[in-house]
C-alpha positions as CSV (number, residue, x, y, z in Angstrom):
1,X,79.7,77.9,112.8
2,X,76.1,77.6,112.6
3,X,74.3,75.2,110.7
4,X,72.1,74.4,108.0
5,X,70.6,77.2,105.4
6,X,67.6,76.0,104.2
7,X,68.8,73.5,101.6
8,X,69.8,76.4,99.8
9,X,72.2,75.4,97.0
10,X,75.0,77.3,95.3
11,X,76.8,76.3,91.5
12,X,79.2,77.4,89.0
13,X,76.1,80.1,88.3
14,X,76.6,81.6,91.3
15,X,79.9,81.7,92.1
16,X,81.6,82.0,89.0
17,X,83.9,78.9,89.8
18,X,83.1,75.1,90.1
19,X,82.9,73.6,93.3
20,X,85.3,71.3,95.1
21,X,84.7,67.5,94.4
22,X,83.9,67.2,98.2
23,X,83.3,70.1,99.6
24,X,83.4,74.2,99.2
25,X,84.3,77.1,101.2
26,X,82.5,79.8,100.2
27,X,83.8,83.5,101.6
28,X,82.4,86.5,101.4
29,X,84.8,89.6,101.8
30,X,84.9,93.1,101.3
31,X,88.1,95.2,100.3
32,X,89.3,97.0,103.5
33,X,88.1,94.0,106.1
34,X,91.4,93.1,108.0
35,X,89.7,90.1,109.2
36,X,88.5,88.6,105.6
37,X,92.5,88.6,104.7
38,X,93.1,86.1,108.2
39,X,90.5,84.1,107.2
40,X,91.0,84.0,103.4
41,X,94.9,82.6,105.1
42,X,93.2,80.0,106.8
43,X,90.3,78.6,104.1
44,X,93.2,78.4,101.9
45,X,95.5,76.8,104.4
46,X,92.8,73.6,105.4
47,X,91.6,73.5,101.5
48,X,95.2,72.7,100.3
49,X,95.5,70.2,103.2
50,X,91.8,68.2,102.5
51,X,91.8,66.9,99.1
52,X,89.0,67.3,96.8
53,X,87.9,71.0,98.9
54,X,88.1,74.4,97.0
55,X,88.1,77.8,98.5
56,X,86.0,80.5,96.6
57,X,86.2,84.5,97.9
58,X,83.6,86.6,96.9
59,X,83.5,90.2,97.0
60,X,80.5,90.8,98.9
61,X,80.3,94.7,97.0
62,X,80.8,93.4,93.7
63,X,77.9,90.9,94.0
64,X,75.3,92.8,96.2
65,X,72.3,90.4,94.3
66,X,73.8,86.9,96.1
67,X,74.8,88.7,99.1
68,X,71.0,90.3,99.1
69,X,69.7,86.3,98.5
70,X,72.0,85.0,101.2
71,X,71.4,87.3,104.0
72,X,74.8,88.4,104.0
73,X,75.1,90.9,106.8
74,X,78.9,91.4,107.5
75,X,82.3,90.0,106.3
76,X,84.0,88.2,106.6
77,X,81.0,85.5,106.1
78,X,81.9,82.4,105.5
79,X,79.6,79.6,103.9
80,X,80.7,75.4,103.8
81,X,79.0,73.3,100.9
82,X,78.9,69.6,100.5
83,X,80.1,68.3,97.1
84,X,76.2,69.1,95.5
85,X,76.4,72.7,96.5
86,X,74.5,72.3,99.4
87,X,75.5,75.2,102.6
88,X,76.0,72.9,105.3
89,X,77.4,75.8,107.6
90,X,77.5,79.1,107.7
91,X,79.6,81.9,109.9
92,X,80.7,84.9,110.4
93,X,83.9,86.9,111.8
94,X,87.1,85.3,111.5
95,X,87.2,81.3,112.6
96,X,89.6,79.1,113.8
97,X,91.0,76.3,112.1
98,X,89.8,73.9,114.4
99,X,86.3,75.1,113.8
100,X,86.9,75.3,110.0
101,X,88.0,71.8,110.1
102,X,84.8,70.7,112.5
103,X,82.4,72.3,109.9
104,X,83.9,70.4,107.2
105,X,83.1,67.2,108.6
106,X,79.5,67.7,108.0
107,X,79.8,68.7,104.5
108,X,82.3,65.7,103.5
């Protein structure tokens, strides 16, 4: 996972959802990506085991503006946030849970 994004920050604005008390994992997907469903198996899996983490997925075609601000290229794209909406990490293609755990770390 790669790090920092420029202080960029997201909110309940952008995502449509409010963000985990400690930390958020922000996904972007797109409908016929076979590796967005394995990863939206695994966000979910590691934000049910860390309390206090939520897991938002994001249809990257439905929202084109964010992905456009972002610099979303491909999905699945995945995006870590500390508990002020801050991207502490960002990747993309599907990650391993031991990566997914590493990258939440830094944002708790």
């Amino acid at each position: 996972m790669r790090g920092r994004d420029d202080g960029k920050r997201l909110g309940v604005t952008e995502l449509g959802q409010r963000l985990g008390e400690r930390a958020t994992f922000v996904q972007f997907s797109s409908a016929f990506c076979a590796p967005c469903r394995a990863t939206r198996r695994i966000l979910a899996e590691v934000a049910t085991m860390v309390p206090g983490v939520a897991h938002v997925e994001i249809d990257a075609e439905q929202r084109l503006e964010l992905v456009r601000a972002l610099d979303i290229l491909k999905t699945p794209t995945v995006l870590v946030l500390d508990a002020d909406g801050r991207i502490v990490r960002r990747a993309t293609g599907q990650p391993r849970t031991a990566d997914v755990i590493a990258a939440l770390g830094e944002a708790v």
